[in-house]
PDB file of N, H, CA, C and O in Angstrom:
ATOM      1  N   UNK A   1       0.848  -1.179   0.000  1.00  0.00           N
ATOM      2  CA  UNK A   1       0.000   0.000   0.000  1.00  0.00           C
ATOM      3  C   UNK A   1       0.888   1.234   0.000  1.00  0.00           C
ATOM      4  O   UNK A   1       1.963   1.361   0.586  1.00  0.00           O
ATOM      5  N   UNK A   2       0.362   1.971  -0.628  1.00  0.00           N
ATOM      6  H   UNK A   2      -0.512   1.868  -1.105  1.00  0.00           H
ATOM      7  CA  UNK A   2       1.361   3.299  -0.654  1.00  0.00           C
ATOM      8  C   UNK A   2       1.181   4.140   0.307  1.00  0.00           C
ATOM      9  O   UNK A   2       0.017   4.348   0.648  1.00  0.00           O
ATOM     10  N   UNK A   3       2.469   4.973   1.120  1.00  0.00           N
ATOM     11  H   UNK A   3       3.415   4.805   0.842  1.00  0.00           H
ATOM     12  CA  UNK A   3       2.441   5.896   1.738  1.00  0.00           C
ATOM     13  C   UNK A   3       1.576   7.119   1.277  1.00  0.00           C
ATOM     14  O   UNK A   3       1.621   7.788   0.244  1.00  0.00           O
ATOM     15  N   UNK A   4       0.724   7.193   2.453  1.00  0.00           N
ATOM     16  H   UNK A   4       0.688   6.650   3.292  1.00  0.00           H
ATOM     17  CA  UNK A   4      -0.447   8.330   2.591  1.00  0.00           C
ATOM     18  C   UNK A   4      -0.387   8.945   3.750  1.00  0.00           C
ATOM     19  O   UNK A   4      -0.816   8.468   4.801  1.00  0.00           O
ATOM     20  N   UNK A   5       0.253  10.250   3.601  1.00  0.00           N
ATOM     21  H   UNK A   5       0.602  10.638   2.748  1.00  0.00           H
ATOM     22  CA  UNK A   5       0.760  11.128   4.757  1.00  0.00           C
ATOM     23  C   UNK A   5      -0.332  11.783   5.070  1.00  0.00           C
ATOM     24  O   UNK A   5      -1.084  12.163   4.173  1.00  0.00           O
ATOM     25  N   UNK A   6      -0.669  12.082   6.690  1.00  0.00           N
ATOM     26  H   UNK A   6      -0.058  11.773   7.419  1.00  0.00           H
ATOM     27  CA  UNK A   6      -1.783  12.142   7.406  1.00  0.00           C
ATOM     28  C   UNK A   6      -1.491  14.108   7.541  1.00  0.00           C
ATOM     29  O   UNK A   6      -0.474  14.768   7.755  1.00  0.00           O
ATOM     30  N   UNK A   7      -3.115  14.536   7.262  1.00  0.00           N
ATOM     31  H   UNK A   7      -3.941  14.000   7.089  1.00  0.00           H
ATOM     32  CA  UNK A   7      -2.808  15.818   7.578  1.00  0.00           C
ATOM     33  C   UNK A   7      -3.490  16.452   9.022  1.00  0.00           C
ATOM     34  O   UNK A   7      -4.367  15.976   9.743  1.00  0.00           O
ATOM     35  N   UNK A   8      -2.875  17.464   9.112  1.00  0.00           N
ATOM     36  H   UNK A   8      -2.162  17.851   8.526  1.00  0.00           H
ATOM     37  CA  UNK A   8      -3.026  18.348  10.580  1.00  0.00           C
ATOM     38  C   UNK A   8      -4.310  17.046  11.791  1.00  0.00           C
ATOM     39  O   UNK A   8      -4.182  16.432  12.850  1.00  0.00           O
ATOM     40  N   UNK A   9      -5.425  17.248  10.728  1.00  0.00           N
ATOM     41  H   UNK A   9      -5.529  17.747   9.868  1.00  0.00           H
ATOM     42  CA  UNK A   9      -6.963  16.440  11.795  1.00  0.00           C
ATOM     43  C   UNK A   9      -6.603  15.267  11.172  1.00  0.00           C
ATOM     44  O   UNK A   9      -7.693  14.757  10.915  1.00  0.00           O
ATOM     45  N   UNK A  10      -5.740  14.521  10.769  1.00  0.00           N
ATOM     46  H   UNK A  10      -4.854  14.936  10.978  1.00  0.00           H
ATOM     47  CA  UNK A  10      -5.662  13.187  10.766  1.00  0.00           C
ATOM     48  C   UNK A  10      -6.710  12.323   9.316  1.00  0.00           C
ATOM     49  O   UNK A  10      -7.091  11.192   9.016  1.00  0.00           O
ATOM     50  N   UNK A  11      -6.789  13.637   8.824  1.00  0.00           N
ATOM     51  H   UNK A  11      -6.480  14.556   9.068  1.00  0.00           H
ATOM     52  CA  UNK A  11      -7.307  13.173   7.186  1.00  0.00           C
ATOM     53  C   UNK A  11      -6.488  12.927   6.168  1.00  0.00           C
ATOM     54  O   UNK A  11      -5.586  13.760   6.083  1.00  0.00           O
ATOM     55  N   UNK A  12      -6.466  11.782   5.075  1.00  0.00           N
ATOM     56  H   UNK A  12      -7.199  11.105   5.144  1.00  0.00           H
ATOM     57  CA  UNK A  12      -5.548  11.557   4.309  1.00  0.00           C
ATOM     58  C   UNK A  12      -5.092  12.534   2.984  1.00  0.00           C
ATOM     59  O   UNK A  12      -5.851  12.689   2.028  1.00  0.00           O
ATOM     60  N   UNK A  13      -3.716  13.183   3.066  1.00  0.00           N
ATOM     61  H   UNK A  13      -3.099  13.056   3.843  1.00  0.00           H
ATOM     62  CA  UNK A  13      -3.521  13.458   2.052  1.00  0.00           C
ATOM     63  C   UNK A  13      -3.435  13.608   0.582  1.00  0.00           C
ATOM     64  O   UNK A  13      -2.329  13.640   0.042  1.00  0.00           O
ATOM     65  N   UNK A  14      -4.813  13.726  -0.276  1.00  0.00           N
ATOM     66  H   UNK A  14      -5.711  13.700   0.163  1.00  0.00           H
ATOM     67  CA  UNK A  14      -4.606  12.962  -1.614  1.00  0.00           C
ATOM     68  C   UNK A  14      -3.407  14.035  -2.188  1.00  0.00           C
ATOM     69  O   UNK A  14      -2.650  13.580  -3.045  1.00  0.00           O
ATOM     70  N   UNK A  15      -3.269  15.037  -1.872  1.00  0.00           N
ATOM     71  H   UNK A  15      -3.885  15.407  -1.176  1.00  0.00           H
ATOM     72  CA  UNK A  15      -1.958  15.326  -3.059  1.00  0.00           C
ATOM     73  C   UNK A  15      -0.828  14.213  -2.430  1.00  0.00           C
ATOM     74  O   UNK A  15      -0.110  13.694  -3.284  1.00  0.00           O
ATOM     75  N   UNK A  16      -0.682  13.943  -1.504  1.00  0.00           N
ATOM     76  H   UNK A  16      -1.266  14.365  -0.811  1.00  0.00           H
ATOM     77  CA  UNK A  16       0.706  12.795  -1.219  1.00  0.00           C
ATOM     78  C   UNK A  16       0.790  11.703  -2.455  1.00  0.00           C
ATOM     79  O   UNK A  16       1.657  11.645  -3.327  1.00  0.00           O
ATOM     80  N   UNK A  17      -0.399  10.829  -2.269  1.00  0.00           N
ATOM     81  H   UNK A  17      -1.103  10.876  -1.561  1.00  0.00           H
ATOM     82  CA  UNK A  17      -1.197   9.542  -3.549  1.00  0.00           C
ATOM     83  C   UNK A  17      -0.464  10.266  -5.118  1.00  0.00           C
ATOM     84  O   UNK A  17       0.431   9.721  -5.764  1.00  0.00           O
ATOM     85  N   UNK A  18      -1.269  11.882  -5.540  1.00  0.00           N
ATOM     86  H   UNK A  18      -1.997  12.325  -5.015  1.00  0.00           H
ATOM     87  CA  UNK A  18      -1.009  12.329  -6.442  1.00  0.00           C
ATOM     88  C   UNK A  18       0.556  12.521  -6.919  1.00  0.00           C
ATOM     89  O   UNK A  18       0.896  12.291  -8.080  1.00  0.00           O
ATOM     90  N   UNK A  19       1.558  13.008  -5.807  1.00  0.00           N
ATOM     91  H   UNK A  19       1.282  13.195  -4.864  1.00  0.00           H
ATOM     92  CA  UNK A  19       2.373  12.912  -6.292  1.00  0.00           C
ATOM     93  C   UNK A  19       3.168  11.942  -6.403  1.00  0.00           C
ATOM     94  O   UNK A  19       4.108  12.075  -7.188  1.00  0.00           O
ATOM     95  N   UNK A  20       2.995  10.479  -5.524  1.00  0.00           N
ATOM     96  H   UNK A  20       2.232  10.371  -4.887  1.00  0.00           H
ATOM     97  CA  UNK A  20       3.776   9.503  -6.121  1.00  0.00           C
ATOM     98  C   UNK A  20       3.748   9.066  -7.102  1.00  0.00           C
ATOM     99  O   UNK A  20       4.753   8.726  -7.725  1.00  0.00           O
ATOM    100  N   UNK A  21       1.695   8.877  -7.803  1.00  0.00           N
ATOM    101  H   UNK A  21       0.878   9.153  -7.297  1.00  0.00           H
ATOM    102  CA  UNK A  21       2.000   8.416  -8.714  1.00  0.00           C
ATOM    103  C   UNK A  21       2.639   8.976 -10.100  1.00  0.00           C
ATOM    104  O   UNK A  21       3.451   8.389 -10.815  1.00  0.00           O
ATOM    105  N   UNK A  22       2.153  10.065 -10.266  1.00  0.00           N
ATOM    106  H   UNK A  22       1.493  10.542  -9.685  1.00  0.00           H
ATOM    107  CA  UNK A  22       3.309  10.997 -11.182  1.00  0.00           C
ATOM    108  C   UNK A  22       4.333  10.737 -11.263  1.00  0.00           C
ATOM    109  O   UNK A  22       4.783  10.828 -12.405  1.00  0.00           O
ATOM    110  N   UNK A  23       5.113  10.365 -10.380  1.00  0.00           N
ATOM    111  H   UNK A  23       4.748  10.292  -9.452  1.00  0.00           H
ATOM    112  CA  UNK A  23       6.740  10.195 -10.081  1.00  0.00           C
ATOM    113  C   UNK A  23       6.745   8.917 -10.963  1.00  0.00           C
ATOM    114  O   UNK A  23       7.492   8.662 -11.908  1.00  0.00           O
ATOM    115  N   UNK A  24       5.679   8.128 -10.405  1.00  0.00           N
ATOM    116  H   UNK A  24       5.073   8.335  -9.637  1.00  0.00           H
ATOM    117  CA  UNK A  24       5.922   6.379 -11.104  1.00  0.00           C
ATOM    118  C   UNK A  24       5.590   7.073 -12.381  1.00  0.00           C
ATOM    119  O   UNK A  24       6.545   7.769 -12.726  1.00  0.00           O
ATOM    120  N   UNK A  25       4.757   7.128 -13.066  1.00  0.00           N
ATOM    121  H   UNK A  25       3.982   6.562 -12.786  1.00  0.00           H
ATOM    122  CA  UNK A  25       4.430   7.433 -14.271  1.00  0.00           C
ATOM    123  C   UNK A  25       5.833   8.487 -15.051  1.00  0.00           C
ATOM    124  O   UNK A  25       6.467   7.958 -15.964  1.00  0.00           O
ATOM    125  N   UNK A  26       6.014   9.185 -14.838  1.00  0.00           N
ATOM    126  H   UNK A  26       5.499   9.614 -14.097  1.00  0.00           H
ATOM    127  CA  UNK A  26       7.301  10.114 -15.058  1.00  0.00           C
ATOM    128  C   UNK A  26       8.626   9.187 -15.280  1.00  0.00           C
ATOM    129  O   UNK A  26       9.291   9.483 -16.273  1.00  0.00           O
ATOM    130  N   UNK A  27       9.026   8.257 -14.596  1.00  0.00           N
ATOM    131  H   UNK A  27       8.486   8.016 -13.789  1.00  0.00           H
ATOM    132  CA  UNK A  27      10.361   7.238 -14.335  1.00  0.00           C
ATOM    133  C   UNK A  27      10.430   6.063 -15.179  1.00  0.00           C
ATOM    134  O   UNK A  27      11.050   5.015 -14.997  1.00  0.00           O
ATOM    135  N   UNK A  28       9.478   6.525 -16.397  1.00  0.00           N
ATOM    136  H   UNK A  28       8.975   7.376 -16.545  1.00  0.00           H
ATOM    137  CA  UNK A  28       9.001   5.337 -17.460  1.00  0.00           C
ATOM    138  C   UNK A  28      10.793   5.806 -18.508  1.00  0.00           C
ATOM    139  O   UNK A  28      11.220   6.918 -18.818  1.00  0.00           O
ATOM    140  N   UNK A  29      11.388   4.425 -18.763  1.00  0.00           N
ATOM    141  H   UNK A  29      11.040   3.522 -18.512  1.00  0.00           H
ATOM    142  CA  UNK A  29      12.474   4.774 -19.251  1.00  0.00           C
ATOM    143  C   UNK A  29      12.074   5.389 -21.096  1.00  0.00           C
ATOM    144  O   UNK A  29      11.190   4.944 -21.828  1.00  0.00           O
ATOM    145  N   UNK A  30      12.942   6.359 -21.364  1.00  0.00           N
ATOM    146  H   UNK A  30      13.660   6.721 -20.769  1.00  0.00           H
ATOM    147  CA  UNK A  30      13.103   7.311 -22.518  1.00  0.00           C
ATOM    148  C   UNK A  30      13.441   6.416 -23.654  1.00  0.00           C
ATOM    149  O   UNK A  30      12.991   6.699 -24.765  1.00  0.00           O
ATOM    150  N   UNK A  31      14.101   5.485 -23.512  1.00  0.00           N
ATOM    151  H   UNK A  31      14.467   5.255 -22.610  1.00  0.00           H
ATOM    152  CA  UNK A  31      14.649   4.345 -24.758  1.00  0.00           C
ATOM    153  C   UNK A  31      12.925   3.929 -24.974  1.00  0.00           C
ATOM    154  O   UNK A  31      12.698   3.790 -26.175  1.00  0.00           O
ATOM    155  N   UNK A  32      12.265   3.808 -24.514  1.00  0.00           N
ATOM    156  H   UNK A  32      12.450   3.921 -23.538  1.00  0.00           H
ATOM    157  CA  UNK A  32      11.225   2.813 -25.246  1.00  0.00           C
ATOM    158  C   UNK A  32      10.029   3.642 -25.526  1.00  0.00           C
ATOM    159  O   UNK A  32       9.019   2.999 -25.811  1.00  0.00           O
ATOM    160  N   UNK A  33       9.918   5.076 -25.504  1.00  0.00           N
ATOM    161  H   UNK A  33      10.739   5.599 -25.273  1.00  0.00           H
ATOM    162  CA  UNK A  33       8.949   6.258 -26.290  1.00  0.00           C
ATOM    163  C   UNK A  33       9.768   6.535 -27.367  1.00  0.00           C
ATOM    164  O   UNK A  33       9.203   6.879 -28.405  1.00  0.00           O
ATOM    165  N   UNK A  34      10.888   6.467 -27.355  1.00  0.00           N
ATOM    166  H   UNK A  34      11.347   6.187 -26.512  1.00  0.00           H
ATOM    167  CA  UNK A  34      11.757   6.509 -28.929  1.00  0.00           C
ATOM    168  C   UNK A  34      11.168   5.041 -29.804  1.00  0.00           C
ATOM    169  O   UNK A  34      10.534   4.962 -30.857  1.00  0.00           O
ATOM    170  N   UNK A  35      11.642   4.044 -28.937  1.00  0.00           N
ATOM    171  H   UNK A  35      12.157   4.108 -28.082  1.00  0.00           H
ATOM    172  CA  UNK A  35      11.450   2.851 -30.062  1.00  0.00           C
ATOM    173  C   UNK A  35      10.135   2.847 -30.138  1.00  0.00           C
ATOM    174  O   UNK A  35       9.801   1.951 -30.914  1.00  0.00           O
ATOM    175  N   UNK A  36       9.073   3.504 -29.641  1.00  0.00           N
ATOM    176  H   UNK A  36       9.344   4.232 -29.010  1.00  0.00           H
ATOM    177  CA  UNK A  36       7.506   3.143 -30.271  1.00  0.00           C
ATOM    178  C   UNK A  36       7.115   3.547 -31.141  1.00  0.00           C
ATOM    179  O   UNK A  36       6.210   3.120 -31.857  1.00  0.00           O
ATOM    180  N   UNK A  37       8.177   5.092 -31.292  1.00  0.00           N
ATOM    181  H   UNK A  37       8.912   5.439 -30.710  1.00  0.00           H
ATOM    182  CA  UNK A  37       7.366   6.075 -32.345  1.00  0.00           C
ATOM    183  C   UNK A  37       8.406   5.884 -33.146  1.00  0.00           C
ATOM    184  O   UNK A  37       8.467   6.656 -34.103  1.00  0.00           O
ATOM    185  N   UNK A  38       9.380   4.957 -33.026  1.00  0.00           N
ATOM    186  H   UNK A  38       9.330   4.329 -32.249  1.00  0.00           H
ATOM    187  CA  UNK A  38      10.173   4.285 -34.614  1.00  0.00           C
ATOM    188  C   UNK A  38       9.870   3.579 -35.283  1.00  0.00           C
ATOM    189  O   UNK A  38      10.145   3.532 -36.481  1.00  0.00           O
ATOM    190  N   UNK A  39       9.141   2.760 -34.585  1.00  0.00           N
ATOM    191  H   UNK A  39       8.917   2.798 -33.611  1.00  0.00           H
ATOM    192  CA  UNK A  39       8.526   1.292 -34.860  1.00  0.00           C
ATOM    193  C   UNK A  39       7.083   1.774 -35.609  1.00  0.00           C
ATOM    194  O   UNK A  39       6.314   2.502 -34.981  1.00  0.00           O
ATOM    195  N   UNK A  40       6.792   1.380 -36.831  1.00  0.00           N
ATOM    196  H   UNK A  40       7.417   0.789 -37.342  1.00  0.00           H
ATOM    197  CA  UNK A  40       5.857   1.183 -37.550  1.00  0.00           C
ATOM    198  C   UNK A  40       5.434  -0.155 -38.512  1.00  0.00           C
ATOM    199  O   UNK A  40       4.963  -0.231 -39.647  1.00  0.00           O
ATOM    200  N   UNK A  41       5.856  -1.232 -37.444  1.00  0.00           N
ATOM    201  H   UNK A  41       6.238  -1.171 -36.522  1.00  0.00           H
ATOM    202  CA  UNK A  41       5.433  -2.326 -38.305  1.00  0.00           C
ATOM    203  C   UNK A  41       4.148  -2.383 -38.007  1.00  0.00           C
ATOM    204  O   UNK A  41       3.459  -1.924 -38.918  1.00  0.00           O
ATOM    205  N   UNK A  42       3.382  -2.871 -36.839  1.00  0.00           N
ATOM    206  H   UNK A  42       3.942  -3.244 -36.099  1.00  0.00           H
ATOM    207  CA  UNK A  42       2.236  -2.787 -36.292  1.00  0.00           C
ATOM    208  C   UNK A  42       1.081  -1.704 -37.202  1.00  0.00           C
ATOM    209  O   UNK A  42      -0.074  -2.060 -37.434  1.00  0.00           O
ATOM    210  N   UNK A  43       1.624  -0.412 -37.622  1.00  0.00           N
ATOM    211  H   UNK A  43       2.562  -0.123 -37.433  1.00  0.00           H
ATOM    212  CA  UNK A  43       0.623  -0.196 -38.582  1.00  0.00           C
ATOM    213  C   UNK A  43       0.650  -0.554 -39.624  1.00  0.00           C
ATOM    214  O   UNK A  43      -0.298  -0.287 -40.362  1.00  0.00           O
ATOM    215  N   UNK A  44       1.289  -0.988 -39.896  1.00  0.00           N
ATOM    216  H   UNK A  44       2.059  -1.206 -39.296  1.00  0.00           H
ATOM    217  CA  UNK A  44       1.417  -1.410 -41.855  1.00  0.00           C
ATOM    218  C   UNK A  44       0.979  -2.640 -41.632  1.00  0.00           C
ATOM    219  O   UNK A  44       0.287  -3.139 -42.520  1.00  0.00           O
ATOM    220  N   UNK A  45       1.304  -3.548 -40.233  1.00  0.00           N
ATOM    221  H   UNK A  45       1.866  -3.142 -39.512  1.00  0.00           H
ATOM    222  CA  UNK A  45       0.316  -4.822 -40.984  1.00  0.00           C
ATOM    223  C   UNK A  45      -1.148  -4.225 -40.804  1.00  0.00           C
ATOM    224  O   UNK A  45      -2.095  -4.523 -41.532  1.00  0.00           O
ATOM    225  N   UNK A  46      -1.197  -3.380 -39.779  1.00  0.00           N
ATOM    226  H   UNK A  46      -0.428  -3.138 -39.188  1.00  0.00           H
ATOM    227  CA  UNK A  46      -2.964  -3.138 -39.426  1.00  0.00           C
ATOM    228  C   UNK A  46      -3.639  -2.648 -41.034  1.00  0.00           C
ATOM    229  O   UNK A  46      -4.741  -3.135 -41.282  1.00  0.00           O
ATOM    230  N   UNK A  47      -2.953  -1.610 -42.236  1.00  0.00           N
ATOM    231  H   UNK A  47      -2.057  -1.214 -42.035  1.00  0.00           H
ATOM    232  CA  UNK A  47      -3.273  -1.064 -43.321  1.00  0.00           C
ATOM    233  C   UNK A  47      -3.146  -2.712 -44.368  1.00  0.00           C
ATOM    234  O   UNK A  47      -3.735  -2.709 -45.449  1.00  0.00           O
ATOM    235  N   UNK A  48      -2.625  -3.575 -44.079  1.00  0.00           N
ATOM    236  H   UNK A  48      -2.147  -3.578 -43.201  1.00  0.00           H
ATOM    237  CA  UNK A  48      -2.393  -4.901 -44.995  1.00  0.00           C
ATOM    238  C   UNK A  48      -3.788  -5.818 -44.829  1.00  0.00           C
ATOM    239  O   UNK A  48      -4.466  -6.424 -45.659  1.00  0.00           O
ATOM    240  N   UNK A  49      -3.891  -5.665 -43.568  1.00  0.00           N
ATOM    241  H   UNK A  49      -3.340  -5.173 -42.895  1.00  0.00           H
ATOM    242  CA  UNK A  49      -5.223  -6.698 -43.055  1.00  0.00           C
ATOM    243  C   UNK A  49      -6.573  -6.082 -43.742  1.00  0.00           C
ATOM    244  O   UNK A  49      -7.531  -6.614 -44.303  1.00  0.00           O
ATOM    245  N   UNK A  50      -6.245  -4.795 -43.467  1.00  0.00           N
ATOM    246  H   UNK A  50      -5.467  -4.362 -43.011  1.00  0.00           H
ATOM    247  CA  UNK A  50      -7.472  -4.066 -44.059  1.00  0.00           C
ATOM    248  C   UNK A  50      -8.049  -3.777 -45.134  1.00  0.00           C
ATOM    249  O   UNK A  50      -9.236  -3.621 -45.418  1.00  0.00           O
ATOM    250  N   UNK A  51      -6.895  -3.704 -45.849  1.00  0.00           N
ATOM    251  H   UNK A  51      -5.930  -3.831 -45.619  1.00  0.00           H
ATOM    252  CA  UNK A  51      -6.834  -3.832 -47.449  1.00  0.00           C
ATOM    253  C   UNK A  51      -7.553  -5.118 -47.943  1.00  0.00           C
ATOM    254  O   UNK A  51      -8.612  -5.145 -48.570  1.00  0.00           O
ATOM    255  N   UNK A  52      -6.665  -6.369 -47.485  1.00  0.00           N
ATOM    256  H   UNK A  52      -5.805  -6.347 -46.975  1.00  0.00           H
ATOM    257  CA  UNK A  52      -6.860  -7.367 -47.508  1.00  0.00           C
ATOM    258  C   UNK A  52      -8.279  -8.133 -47.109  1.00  0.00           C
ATOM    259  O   UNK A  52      -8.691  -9.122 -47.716  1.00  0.00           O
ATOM    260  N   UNK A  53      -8.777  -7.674 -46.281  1.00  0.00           N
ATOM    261  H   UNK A  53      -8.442  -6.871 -45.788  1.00  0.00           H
ATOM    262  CA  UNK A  53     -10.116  -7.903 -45.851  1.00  0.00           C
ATOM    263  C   UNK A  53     -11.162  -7.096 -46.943  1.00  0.00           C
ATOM    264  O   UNK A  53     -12.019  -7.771 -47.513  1.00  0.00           O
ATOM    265  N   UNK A  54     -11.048  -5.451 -47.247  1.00  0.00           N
ATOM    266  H   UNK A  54     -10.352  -4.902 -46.785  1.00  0.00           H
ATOM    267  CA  UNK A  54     -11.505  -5.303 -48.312  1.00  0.00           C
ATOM    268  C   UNK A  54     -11.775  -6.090 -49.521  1.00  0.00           C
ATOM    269  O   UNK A  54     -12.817  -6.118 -50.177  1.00  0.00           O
ATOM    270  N   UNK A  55     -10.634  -6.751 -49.722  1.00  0.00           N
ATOM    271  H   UNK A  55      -9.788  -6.728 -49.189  1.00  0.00           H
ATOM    272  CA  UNK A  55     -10.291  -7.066 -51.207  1.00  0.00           C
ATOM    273  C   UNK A  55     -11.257  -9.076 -51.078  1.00  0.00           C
ATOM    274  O   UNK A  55     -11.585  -9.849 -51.978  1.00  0.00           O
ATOM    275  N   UNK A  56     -11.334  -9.146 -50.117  1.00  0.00           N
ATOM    276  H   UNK A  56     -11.067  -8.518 -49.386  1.00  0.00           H
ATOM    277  CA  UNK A  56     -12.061 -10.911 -49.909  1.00  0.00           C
ATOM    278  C   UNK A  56     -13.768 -10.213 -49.694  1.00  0.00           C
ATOM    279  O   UNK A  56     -14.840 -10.556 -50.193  1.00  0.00           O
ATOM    280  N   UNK A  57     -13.484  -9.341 -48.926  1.00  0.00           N
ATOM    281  H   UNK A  57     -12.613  -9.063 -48.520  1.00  0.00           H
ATOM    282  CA  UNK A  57     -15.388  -8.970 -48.926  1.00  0.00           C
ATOM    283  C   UNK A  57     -15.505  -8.617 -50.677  1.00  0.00           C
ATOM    284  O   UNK A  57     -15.876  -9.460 -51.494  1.00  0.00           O
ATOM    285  N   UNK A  58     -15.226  -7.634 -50.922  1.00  0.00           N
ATOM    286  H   UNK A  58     -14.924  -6.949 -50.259  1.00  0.00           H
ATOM    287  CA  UNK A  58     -15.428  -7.531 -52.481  1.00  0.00           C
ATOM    288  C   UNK A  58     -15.316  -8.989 -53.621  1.00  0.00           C
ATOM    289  O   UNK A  58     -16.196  -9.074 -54.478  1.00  0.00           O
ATOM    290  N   UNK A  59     -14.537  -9.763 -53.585  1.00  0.00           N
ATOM    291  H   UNK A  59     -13.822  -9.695 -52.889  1.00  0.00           H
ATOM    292  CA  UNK A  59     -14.670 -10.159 -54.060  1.00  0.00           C
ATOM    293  C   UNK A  59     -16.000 -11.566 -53.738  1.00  0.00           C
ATOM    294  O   UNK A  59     -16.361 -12.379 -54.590  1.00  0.00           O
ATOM    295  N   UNK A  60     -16.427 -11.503 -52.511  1.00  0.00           N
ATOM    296  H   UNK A  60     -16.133 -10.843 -51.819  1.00  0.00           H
ATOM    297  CA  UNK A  60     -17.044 -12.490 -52.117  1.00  0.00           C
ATOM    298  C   UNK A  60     -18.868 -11.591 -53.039  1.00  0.00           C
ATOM    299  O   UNK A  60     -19.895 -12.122 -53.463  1.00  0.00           O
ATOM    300  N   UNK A  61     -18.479 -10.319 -52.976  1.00  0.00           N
ATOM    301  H   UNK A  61     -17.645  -9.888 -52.632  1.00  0.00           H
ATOM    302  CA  UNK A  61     -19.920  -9.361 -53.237  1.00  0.00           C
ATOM    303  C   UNK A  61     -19.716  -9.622 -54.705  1.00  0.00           C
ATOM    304  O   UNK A  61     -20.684  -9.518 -55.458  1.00  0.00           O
ATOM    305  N   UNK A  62     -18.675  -9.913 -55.113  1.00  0.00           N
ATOM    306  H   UNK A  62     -17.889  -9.998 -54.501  1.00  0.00           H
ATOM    307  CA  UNK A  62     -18.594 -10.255 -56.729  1.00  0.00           C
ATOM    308  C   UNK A  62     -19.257 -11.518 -57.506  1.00  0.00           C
ATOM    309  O   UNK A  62     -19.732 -11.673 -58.631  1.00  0.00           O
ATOM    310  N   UNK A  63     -19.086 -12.239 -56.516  1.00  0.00           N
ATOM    311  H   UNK A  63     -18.700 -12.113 -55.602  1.00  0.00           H
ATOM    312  CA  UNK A  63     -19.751 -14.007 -56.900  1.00  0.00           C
ATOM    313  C   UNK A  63     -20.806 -14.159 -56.352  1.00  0.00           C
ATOM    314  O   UNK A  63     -21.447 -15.179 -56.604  1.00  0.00           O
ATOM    315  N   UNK A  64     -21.241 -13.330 -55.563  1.00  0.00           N
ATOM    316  H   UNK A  64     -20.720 -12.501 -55.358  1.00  0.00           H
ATOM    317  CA  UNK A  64     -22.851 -13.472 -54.975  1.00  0.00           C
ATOM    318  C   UNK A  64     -23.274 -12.851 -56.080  1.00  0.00           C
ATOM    319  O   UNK A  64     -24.143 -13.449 -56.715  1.00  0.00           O
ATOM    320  N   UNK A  65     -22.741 -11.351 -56.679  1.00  0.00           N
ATOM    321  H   UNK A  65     -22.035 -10.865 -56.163  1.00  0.00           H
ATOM    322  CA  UNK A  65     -23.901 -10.371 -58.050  1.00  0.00           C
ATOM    323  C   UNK A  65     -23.756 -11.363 -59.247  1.00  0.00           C
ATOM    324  O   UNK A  65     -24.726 -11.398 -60.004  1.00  0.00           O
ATOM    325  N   UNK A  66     -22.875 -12.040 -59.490  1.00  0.00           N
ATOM    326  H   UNK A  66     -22.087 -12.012 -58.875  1.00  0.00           H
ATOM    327  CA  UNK A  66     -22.792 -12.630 -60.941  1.00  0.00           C
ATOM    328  C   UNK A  66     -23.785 -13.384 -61.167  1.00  0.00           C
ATOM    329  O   UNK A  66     -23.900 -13.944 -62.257  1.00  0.00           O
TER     330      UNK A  66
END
């Protein structure tokens, strides 16, 4: 459980909560927001599938009209 520093009447601090987790969130290492926004395989297969799925529905709408 995370440290939750008690104020003056013994009520819990939410800025304490707030700022740890920031800290965690913030301490996310810098090497791997570079390699995500280098990395574009993941969309090109997502634009391949899609294409590809186009191209089987159409042709399936082709042999049903004939």
């Amino acid at each position: 459980m995370a440290h939750n520093p008690q104020g003056p009447q013994g009520n819990p601090d939410p800025a304490g909560s707030t700022q740890m987790f920031r800290a965690f969130v913030d301490e996310s290492p810098q090497g791997q927001r570079q390699q995500a926004a280098a990395s574009s395989g993941p969309r090109v297969g997502l634009i391949v599938g899609v294409v590809l799925a186009i191209v089987v529905v159409a042709g399936v709408a082709w042999l049903a009209l004939k």
